[in-house]
C-alpha positions in Angstrom: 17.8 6.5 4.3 18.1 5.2 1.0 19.9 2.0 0.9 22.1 1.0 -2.5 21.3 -2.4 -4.0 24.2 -5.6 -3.4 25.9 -6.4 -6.7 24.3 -10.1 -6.4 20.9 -8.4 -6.5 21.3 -6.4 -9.8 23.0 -9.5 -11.4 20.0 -11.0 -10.7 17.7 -8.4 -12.3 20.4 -7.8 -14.9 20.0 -11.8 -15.8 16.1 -11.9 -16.1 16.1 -8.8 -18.5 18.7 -9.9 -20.6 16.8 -13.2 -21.4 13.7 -11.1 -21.6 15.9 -9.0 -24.4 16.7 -12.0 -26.1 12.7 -12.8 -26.9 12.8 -9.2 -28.8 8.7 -8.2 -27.5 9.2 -5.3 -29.1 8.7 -7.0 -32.6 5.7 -7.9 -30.9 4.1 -5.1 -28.7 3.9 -1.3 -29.5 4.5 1.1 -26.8 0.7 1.8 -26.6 0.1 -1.9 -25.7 -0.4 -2.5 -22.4 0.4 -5.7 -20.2 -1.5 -5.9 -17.1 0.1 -9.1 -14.5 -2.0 -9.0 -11.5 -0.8 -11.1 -8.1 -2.7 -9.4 -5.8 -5.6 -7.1 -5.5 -6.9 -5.5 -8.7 -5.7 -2.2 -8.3 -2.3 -3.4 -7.6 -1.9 -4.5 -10.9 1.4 -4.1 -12.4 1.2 -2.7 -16.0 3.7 -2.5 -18.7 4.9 -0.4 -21.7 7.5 -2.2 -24.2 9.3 0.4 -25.9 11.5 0.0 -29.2 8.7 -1.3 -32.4 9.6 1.6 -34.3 13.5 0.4 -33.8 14.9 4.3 -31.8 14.7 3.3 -28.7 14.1 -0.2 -26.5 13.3 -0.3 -23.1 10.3 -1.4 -20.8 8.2 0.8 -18.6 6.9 -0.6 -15.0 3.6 1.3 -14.0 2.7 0.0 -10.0 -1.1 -0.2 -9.4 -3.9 2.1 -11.0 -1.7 5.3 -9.5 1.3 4.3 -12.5 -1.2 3.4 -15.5 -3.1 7.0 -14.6 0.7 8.4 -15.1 0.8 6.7 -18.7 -2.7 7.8 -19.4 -1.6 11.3 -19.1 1.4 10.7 -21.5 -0.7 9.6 -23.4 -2.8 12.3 -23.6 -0.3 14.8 -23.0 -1.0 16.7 -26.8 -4.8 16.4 -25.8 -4.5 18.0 -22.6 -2.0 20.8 -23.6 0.4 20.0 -21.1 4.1 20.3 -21.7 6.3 17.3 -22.8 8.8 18.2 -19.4 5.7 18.5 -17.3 4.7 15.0 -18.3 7.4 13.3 -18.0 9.2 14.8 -14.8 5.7 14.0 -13.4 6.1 10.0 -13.9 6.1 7.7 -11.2 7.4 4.5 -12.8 10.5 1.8 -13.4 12.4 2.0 -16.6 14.8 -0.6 -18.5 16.6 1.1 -21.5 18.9 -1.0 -24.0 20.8 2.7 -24.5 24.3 3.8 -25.4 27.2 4.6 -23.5 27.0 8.4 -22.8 23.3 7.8 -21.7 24.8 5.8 -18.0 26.6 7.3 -14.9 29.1 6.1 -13.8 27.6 4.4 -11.4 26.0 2.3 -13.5 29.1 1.6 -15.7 30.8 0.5 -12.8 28.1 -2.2 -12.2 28.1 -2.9 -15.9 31.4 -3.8 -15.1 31.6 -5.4 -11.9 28.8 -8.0 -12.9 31.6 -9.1 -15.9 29.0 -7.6 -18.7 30.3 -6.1 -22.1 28.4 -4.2 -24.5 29.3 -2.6 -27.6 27.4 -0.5 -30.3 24.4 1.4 -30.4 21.4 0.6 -28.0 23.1 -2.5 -26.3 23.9 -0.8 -23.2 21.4 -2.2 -20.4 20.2 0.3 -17.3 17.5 1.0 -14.9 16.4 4.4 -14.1 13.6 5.4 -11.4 10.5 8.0 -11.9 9.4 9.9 -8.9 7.4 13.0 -9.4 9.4 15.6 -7.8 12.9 14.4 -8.7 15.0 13.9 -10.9 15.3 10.2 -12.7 17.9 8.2 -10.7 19.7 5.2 -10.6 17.5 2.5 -8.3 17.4 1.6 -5.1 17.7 -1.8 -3.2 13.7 -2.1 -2.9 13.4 -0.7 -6.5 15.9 -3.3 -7.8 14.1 -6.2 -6.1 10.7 -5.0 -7.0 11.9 -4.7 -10.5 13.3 -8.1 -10.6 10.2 -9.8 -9.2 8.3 -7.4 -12.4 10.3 -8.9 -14.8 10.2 -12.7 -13.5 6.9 -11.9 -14.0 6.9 -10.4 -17.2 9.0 -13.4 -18.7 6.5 -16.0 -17.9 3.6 -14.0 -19.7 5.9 -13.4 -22.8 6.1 -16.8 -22.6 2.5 -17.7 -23.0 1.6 -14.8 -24.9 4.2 -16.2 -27.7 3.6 -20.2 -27.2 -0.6 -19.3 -27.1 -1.0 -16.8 -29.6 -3.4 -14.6 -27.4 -5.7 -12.2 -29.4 -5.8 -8.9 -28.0 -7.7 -5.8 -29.5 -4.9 -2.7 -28.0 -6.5 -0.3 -30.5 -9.7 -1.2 -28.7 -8.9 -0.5 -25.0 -7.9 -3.9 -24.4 -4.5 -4.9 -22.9 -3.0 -8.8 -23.1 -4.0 -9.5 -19.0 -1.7 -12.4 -16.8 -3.0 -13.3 -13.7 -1.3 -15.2 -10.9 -3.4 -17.8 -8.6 -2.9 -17.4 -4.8 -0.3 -19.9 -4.7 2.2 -18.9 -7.9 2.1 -21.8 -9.9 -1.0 -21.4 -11.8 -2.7 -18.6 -13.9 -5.0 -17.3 -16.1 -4.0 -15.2 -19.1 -5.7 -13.6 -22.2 -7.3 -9.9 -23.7 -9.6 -8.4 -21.0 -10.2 -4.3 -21.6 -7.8 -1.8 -19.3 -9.5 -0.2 -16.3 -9.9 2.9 -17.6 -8.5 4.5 -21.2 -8.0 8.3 -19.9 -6.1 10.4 -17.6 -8.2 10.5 -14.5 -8.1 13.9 -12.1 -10.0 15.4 -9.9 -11.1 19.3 -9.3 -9.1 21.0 -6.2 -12.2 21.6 -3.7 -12.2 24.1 -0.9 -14.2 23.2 2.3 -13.3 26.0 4.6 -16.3 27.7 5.0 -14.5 31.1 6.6 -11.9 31.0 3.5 -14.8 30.9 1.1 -16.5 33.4 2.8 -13.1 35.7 2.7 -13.2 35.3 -0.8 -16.8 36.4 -1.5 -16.2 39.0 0.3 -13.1 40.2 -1.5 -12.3 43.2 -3.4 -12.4 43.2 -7.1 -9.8 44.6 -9.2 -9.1 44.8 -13.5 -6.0 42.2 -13.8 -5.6 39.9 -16.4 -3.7 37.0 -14.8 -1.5 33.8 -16.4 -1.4 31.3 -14.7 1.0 27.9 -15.1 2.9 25.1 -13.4 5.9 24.0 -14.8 9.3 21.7 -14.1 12.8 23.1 -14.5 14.3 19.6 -15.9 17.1 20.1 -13.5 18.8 17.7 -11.0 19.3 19.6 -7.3 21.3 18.1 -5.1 20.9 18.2 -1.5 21.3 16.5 2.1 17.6 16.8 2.8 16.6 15.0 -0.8 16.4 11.4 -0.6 17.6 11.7 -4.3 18.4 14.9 -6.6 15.1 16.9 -6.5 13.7 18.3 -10.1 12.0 21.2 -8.8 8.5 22.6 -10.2 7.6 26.2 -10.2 4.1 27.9 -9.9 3.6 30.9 -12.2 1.3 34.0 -12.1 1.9 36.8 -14.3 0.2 40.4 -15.3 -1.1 39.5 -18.9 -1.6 43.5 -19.2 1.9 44.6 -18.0 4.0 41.6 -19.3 5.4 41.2 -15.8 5.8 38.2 -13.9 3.9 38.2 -10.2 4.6 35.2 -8.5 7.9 32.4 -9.8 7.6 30.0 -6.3 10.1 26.8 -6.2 8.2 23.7 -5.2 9.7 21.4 -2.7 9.7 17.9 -4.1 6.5 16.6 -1.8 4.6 19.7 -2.2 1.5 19.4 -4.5 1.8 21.9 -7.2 -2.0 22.6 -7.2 -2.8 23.4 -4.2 0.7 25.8 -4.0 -0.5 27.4 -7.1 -4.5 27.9 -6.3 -2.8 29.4 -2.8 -0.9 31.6 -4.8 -3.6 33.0 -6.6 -5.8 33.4 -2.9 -2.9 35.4 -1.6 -3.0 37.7 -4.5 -7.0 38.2 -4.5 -6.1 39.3 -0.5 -3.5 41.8 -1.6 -4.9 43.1 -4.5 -8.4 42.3 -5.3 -10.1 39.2 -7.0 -9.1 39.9 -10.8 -11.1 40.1 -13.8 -10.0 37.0 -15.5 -7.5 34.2 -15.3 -6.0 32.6 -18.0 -4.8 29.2 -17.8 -3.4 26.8 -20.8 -4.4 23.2 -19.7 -6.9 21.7 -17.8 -5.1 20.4 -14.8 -4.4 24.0 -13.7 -8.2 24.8 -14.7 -9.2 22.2 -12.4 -7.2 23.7 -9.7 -8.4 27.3 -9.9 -12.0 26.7 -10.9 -13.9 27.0 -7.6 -11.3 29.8 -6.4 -12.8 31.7 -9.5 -16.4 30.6 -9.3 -16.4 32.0 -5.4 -14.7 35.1 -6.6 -16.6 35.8 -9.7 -13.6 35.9 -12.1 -13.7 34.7 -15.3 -11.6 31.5 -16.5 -10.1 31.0 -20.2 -8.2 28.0 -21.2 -6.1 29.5 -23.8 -3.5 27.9 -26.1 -0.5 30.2 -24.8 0.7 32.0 -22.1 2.8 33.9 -23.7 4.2 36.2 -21.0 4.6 33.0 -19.2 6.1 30.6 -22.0 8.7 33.8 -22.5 9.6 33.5 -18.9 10.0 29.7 -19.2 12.3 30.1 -22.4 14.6 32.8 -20.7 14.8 30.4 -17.6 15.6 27.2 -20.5 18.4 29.2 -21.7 19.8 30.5 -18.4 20.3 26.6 -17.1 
């Protein structure tokens, strides 16, 4: 059950990023920089993205552990690996300060803004958090979110605080992010440019180990579809009693590249995993109607998902540009919401 922060607790985190605000890192970090403050194991690593150099937008971006810099990797690379902008970012798992402007807050968070005795005025003053979870819809955060984020930017002060008083040299275009280490007990630490993990989005291929499935599938008929095949996220908030939070539902996608029609449109349920719905999709249709003649899919994620689906079956696999019977659908369901 989700349980709503006290108003002592976002004062507290409200505090700590308002000083933080007041030190201006964007002057000093682009969003591609990457801070990396470790207290415990390695791949707990807490990484950060300050946003607001280029003067639109300022904000910070928490990434927790390997799992959240993987997540910035593929924004990163989001043009790279053809993916959609929505897809990318409705599949972020982070914690996110903004200095916005009014409209931008609930309000919920108005209310706060209020309640804590703050004022702000003009454009990109207004201060507020919003949560990523892949599967929903951005929301307002929780009481563990709100103390985790506090602790973050304790954290974050006391390295902006070396990194400014030290001077640290730190090659970002190079791979390297500015690193702040904690000792066991807190009260010393290590800090300077040490390279990031990794420097690309890291995914693995969808692998099938049920020996009577695969042999199902070699067996199957074969027939002369052309198939599409996509994942994508409506960009919608669902409210409901069984959602810890508004759900932002994602849909897998097949449709008849020959006939223009679209086969399969299934809503995800915020937990499911999108790949494995959508490479179960495509083994219900090879029962029904026969292991087609090719697939056609428009990023590599999806490629990954379907490859060993299509090696079994003997179908052929294009990554293509466009799915345009697919990218129609998606624009008719855009302009309906």
């Amino acid at each position: 059950m989700r349980k709503e922060a006290t108003i002592e607790q976002w004062k507290e985190l409200y505090e700590v990023a308002t000083r933080i605000k007041e030190m201006k890192p964007w002057n000093k970090f682009w969003d591609l920089d990457i801070i990396g403050i470790r207290e415990g194991n390695e791949e707990d690593t807490t990484f950060y993205s300050i946003l607001g150099h280029g003067g639109d937008c300022y904000g910070i971006v928490v990434y927790e552990g390997y799992e959240g810099l993987n997540d910035f990797m593929m924004l990163t690379m989001q043009e790279q690996l053809n993916l959609p902008i929505e897809y990318v970012m409705f599949s972020q798992n982070n914690l996110t300060c903004y200095w916005g402007n009014r409209e931008e807050l609930t309000d919920k968070q108005r209310k706060n803004i209020k309640e804590m005795g703050y004022k702000y005025r003009g454009k990109n003053q207004w201060l507020y958090f919003q949560s990523f979870e892949a599967g929903y819809y951005p929301y307002n955060l929780n009481q563990d979110e709100v103390i985790r984020m506090t602790n973050y930017f304790l954290n974050l002060e006391l390295a902006l605080q070396q990194y400014e008083s030290v001077q640290v040299d730190v090659d970002f275009e190079k791979g390297e992010m500015y690193y702040f280490e904690f000792g066991e007990d807190k009260k010393s630490w290590n800090f300077g440019a040490k390279p990031l993990p990794f420097s690309s989005f890291q995914f693995g291929n969808l692998i099938i180990t049920d020996e009577e499935l695969m042999a199902d599938l070699r067996k199957a008929s074969k027939c002369n579809a052309v198939l599409e095949a996509d994942i994508a996220i409506l960009g919608v908030s669902v409210n409901d009693k069984k959602y810890k939070r508004p759900a932002n539902p994602a849909t897998c996608m097949i449709a008849d590249a020959k006939s223009g029609m679209m086969l399969k449109c299934e809503l995800q349920q915020p937990e499911d995993d999108t790949i494995v719905s959508l490479a179960e999709e495509l083994i219900g249709f090879i029962f029904q109607y026969g292991a087609p003649k090719e697939v056609r899919v428009s990023n590599i994620l999806v490629e990954a998902g379907v490859q060993q689906i299509c090696q079994i079956c003997g179908i052929k696999l294009r990554r293509v540009k466009k799915l345009p019977i697919i990218e129609e659908f998606r624009e008719g369901m855009r302009r309906f919401m």
